[in-house]
N, C-alpha and C positions, 0 to 999 in steps of 0.2 A: 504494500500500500504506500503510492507516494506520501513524502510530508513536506510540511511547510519549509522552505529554505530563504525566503526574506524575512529579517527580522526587523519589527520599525523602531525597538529601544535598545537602552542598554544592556548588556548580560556576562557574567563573570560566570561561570562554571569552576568548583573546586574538587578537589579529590573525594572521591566518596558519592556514594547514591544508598538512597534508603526509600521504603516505599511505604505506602499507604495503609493502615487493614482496618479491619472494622473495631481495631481496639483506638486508632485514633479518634482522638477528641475534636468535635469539631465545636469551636469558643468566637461565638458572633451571637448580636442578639438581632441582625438585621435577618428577617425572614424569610428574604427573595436568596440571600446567598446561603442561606442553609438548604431551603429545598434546591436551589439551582446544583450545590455541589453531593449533593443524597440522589439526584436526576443523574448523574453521567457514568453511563454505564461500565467506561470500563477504569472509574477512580481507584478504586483499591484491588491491590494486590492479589493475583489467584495463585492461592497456594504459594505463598514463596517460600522458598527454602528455611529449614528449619537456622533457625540463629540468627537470620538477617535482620539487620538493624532496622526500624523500623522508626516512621517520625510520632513522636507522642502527642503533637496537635496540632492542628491549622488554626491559628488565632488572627482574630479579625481585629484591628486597632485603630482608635482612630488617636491624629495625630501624630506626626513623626518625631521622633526622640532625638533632638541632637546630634547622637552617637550615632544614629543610624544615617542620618543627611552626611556627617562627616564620612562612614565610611564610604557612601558612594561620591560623592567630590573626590577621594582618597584612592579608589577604584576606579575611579571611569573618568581622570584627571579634567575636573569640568566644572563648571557653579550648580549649586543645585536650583532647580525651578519651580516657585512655592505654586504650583496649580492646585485647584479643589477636583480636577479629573485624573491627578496625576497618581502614581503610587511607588511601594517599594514591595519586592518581596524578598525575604532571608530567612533560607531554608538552611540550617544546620542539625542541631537535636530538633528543635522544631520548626515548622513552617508559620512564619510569621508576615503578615501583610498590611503594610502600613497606607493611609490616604489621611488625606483633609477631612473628606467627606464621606456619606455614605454611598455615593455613587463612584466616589473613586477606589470604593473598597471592592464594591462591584466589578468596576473594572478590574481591579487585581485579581477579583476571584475566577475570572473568566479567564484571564491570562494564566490563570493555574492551571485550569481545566486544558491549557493548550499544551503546557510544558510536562503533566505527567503521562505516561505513556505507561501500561497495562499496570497502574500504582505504583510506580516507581517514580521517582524525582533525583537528579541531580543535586548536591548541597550547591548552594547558585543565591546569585544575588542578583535583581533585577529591579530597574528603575525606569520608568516609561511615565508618557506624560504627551495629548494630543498636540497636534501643528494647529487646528483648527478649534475653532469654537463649537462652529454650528457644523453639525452633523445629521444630515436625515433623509429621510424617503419620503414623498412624495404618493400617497393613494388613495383610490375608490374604497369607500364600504363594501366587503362579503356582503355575499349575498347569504340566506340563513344556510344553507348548506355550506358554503365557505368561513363560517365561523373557526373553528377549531383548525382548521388552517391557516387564518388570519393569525392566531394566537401562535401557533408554531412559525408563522415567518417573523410576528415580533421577537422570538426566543431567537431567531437567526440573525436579524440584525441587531440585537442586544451582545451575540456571541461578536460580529465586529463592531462592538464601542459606538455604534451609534447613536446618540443622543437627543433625535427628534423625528417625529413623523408627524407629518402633514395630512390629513384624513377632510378628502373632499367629501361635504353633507348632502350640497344638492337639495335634490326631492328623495333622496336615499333612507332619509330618517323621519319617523314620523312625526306629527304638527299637529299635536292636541287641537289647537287652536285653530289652522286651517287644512283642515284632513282634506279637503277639496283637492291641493297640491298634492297629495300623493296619490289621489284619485285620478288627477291629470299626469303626473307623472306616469304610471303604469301606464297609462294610455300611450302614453307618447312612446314610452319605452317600445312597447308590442310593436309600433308601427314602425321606428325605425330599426328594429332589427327583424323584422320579418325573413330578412337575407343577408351573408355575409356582403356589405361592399353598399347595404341600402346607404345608411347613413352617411356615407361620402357622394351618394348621388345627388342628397337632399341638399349636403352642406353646398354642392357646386352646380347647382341648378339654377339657381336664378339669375338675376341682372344684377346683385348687388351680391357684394363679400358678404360671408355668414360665418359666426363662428363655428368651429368643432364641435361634434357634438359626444357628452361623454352619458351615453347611453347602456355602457358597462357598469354605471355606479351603483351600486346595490344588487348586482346582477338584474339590473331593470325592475326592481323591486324597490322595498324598504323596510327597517328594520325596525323594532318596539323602542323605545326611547332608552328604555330598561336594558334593553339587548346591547344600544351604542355604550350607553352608561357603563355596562359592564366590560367593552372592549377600552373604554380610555383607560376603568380603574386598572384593567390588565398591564397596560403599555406604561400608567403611573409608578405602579409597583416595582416597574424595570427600568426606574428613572429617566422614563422617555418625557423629553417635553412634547403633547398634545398639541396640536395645531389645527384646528378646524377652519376648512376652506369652504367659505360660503361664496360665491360665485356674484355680482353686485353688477348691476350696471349692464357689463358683458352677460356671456354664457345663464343667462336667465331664462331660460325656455322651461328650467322647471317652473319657474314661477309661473309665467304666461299662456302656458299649453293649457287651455280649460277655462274658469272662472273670473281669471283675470287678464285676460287676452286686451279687456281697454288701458290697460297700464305699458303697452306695449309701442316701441317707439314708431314701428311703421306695423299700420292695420291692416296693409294691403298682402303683409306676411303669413301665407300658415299657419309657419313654425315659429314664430319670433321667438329672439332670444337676447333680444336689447329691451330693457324698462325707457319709457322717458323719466328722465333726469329734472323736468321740467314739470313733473304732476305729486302733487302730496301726495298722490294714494301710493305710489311708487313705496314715499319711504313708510307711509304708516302699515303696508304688506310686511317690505323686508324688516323692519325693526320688530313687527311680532315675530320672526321665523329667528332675528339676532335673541331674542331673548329667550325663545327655548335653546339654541343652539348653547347658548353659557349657559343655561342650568344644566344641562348633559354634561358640558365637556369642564366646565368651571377652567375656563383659559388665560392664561397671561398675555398671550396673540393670538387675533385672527386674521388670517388671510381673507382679502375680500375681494380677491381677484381681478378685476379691469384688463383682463391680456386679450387681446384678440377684437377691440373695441370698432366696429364698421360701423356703425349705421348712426352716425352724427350728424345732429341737426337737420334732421328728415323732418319731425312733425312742424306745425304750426306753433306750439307751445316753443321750439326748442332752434328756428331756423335762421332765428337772426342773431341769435349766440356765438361765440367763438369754441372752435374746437377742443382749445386749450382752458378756458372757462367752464367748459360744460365737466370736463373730467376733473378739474380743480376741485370744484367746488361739490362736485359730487364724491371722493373723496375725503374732504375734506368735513363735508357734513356728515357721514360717515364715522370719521377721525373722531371728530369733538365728540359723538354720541358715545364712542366705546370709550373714551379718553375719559368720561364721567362716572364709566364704571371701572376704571381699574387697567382697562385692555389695551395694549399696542396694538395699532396696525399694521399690517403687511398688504402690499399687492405684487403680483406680475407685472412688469415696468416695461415692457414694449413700447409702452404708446407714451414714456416721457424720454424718448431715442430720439433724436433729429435725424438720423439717418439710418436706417438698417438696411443693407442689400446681402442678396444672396445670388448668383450666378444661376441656381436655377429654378429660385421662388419669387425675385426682382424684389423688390421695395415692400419693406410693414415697416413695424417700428411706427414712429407718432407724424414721418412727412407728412405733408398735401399730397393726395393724388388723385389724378387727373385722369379723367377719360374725355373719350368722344360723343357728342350728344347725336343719336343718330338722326332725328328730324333735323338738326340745323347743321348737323359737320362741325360746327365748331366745340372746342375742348374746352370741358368746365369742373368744376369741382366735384369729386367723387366720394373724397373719405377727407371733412377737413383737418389739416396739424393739430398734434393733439402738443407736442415736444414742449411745448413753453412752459406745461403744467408743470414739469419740473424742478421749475422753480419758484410756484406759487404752492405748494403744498408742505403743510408741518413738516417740518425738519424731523422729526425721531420717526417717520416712517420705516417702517424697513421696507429695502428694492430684492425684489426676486428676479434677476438677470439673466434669462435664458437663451438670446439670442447671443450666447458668449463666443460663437463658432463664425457669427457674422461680423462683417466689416462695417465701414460709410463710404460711402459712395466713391471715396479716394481713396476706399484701400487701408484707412484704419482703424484701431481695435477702438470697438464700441466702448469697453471697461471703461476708459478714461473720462465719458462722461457721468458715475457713478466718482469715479476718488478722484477727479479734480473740486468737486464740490464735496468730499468727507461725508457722503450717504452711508449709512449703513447698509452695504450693502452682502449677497451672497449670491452665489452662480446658483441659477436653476435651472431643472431639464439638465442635470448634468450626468456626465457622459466621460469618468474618469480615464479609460480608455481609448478616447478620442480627440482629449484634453492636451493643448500645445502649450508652452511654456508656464506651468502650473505655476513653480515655486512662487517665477518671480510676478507672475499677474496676482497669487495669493498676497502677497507681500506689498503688494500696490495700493492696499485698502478691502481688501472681502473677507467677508469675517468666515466663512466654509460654504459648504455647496449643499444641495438636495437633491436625490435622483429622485426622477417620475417615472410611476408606471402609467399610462395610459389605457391600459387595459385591463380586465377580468384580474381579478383578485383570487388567483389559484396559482399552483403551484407551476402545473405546467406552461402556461401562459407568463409566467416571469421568469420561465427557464428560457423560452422562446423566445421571449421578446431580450432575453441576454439583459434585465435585471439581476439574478442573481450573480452573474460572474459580476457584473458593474458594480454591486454591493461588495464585493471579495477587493477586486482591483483598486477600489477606491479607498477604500479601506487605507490602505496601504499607503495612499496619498493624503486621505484626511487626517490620520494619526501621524503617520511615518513625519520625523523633520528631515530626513537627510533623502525623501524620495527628487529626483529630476530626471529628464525626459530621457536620460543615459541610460539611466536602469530599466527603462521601457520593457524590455524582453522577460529581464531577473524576472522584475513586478508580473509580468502578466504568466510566465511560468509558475511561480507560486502561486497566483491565484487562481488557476487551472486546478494546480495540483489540490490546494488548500480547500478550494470548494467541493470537488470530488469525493477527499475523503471528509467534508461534512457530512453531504451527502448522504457517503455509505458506514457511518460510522456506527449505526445501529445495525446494520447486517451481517458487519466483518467481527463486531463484538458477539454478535448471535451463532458465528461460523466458530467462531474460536472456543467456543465457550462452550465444558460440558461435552464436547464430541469425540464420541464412541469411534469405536475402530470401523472403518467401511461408509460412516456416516459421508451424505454430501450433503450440507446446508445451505451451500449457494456455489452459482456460477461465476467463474468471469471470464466474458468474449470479449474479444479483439478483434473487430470486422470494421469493414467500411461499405462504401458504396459509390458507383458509378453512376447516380443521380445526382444533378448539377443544377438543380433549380434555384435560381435567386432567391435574395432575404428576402421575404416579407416581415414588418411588424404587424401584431394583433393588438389592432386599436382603433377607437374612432368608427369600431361599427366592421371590421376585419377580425372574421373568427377561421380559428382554427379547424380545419377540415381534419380530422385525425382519420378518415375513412379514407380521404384519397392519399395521404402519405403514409396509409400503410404498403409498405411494396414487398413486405415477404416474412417467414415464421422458421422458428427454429422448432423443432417435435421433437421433444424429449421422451425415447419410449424406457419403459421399465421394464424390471424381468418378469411380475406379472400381468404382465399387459397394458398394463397404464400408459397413457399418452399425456402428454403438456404440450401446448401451443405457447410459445412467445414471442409476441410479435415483432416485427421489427418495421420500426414507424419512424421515416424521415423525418431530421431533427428534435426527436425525442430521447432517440439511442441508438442512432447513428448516423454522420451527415456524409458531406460528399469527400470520395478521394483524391480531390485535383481543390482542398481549399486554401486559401493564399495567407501562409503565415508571415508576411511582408507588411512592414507599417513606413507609408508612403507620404508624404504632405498632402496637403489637404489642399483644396479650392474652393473657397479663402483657402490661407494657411493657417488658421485657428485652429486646426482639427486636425488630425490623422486619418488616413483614410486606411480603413483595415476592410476584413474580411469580416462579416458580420455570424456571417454561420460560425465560427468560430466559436462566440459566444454563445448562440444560438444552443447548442447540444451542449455545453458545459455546465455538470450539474450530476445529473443522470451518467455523464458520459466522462472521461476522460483524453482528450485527443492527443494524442502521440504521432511522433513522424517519423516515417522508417521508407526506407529507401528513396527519397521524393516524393511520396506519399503519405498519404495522413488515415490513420488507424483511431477506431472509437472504442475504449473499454468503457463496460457498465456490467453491472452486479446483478443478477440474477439469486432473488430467495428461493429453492427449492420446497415446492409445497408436499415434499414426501422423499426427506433425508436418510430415513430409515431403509427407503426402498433402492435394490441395485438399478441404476441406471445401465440400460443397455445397448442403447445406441441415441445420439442425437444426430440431427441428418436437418438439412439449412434445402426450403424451397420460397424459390424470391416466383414475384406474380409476372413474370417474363419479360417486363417493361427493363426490369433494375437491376446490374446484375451484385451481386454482394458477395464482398470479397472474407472471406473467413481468416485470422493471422493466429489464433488459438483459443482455445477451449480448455480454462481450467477449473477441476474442481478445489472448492476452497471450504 
């Protein structure tokens, strides 16, 4: 089983290793890191030899002792750095774990979980402490069947030090007050997904820009108040800061689809999904829907989104305004209301950009743009500048900067207009792997980044869409302070390797453990394949066909008679043998421009390169260990052909 080989702190390793067992003491009175380190299957020691030194506790401390900051200055010739995320760990007779806080104790404790291997520990001293502030993910509410899923991907970003997630509400959560909205919600939900690809037909249909529509949230559903309630207290407990994105202005179609369609900036729309900004009723809807949302989530920020702003100064109420006034002041009103209770704002900042281009989506961000009027031929205002708001809006806003990959119109980095005026700002839609001079654009003024998923809130759909490798790799960059663009390869090997055996780290614990002689508890293949079909992501209304990517099955027969199918399903567990492990610059150059299927299968899979080609392992549990296997035999659906590199049992 690969392991992890970037490390992003310090580590002293001394003579001696002693391990785990169930006569250690575990001394913390914080709850999440008692049951978090009683949860990891393979902490303590199996069977180790009789006499072996053994550690007599893992104590949880808070405050660092002096003597203990001295010895790592002493050790790791350096200042020490007073952070509340940082830690220490000194593992001698006993394993001791120092923080400020109790999230950094946390953290320590999870970094334990990574350094013992089948209960055993090196005596090691370790000191680590993140690069970044903000750390987090970006997502839809599960739908009810995605619950307990939800909860295990919080436990996987919690295992890399992530410290915030972003949980879009939408029409996703229920509205004591006006249940009508999740009555229109559903509705709208069914229609635009009636088909993978509807949703992007509706958003590009008309005469005017529409935004996105995020029709995955709730899986087109929503959820008891009770139900969210109990997903933030979950993500609380794991000292994730809560972030609920209530969508304002913009992306408002939950609001309008149904009962409130006259709050709606252009009536001539279906679908709308702009409120006017110019009608009280606007805010007296949203500010009921704001005040359940803080009784659920009890937040210290909300994101109130404004990304993707079209449809300015369309009505009567709103057409003699200025583009930059209309989002100012909508904002802003906004602003003051939560400002009254306690809450900072956050938005999506596109539209305070003066210039965004993209070579091959042209011009967003907050320009003027101009079309053709087609009765008269001549060229008139289409979407007016929003950019000037920029600098009419509260200063403690926080910016969510996503168009970080884009230029201006000359060719330079957008960033500049966030840290030449000291915005708080942080990259969004971020994309650590695709990410061109990290260090030093981090160091220019952003305080860390947020990856989004865009899509369905399950596990295979954030394996697919290459979140979870992006959670691994970024990792690496949000914590690590010595990562830069040199290490690019180190970094994305270990976080290949490092997510893999997250992964499979309940299987290979199951394989190990307890097995009899003859026993096979699981497989592991090494195959690929000669289908070469482009990325897609799943998102914005793009679902995964798991029927058409299945292209062939492995039959596992037994000696008595038993058969197993297992399938083998493009980019699930197994991608193609001609994919390009080359990171190329980018157009812009913000970006790198890699092979996305890469990502894509990483998870489930491990990809490995062996001769000029690229091989997928993934872990098969056998559902009948006991029984002799007596032949497996590989039939692909004769479209695909699939290349076998071995077959082990484990």
């Amino acid at each position: 089983m690969s392991t992890q080989t970037y490390y992003t702190g310090y580590c002293r390793r001394f003579t001696g290793s002693r391990c785990v067992t169930s006569e250690t003491i575990v001394d913390t009175d914080v709850a999440i890191i008692r049951s978090t380190l009683m949860r990891e299957p393979r902490l303590l020691a199996d069977q180790p030899p009789k006499g072996a030194a053994a550690y007599g506790s893992i104590r949880f401390r808070r405050g660092i002792p002096k003597d203990v900051v001295g010895r790592v200055e002493t050790e790791f010739g350096l200042d020490f750095v007073d952070s509340d995320e940082g830690y220490v760990i000194y593992a001698a007779d006993d394993i001791n774990v120092y923080s400020r806080t109790d999230r950094g104790l946390f953290y320590g404790c999870i970094e334990l979980l990574r350094l013992i291997r089948d209960g055993w520990l090196d005596q090691i001293l370790v000191y680590d402490y993140p690069f970044c502030r903000d750390r987090g993910l970006k997502v839809y509410l599960p739908s009810e069947s995605n619950i307990e899923y939800f909860k295990r991907f919080v436990d996987l970003i919690c295992r890399y030090k992530y410290n915030t997630i972003m949980i879009e509400v939408g029409g996703a959560m229920e509205y004591k007050r006006h249940p009508e909205i999740n009555e229109g919600w559903v509705e709208y939900c069914a229609e635009m997904c009636e088909y993978s690809g509807k949703a992007s037909e509706i958003q590009e249909g008309f005469g005017w820009r529409k935004n996105s529509i995020h029709a995955e949230n709730g899986g087109g559903r929503y959820l008891s108040q009770e139900t969210v309630r109990d997903l933030v207290r979950y993500c609380k407990e794991r000292f994730l800061e809560v972030i609920p994105e209530v969508p304002c202005l913009s992306h408002c179609d939950y609001m309008l689809f149904g009962e409130h369609r006259q709050l709606a900036e252009r009536q001539d729309d279906p679908y709308p999904d702009t409120y006017c900004p110019s009608n009280p009723g606007s805010y007296a809807l949203l500010f009921d829907i704001l005040d359940e949302v803080i009784d659920v989530f009890e937040p210290a920020v909300i994101n109130i989104g404004h990304d993707e702003y079209y449809s300015i100064g369309v009505c009567d109420r709103c057409k003699n305004r200025s583009g930059e006034d209309i989002f100012a002041s909508d904002v802003n009103k906004i602003h003051g209301w939560l400002a009254e209770k306690g809450i900072q704002t956050m938005i999506w900042s596109d539209k305070t950009l003066k210039d965004a281009y993209h070579r091959r989506y042209g011009y967003f961000g907050g320009a003027e743009q101009r079309r053709l009027d087609e009765s008269t031929g001549e060229e008139i205002v289409a979407i007016p500048a929003t950019y000037k708001a920029i600098e009419m809006l509260a200063p403690d806003v926080r910016h969510l900067h996503w168009l970080w990959d884009w230029s201006d119109r000359d060719g330079h980095l957008l960033d500049r207009q966030f840290t030449e005026r000291k915005l708080d700002a942080l990259f969004g839609n971020f994309v650590g792997y695709q990410f061109v001079n990290w260090r030093e654009r981090v160091q220019a003024g952003f305080t860390g980044a947020i990856i989004s998923n865009w899509g369905t809130l399950d596990e295979l759909t954030l394996q697919r869409n290459g979140i979870l490798y992006n959670v691994v790799f970024s990792y690496y960059m949000l914590w690590g302070r010595d990562y830069d663009d040199d290490q690019y390869q180190q970094v994305r090997d270990a976080a290949l390797a490092e997510l893999f055996r997250y992964g499979n780290a309940a299987a290979v614990a199951e394989a190990s453990s307890d097995c009899d002689s003859g026993e096979v508890k699981c497989l592991e293949i090494t195959h690929t394949t000669d289908r070469n079909t482009k990325y897609r992501a799943f998102s914005d209304g793009v679902f995964i066909d798991r029927e058409a990517d299945h292209i062939g099955d492995y039959l596992v027969d037994y000696a008595d008679g038993t058969s197993v199918h297992i399938p083998i399903v493009y980019g699930e567990n197994v991608g193609p043998r001609d994919v390009s492990w080359d990171v190329l610059p980018g157009d812009p150059p913000y970006e790198y421009r890699v092979d996305l299927r890469l990502a894509e299968v990483s998870y489930r899979t491990l990809p490995v390169r062996d001769g000029g080609h690229t091989y997928y392992r993934f872990i098969w549990r056998n559902p009948f260990p006991c029984k002799r296997i007596r032949s497996i035999s590989v039939n692909d659906k004769g479209t695909d052909s699939i290349w076998v590199k071995s077959i082990r049992f484990i």
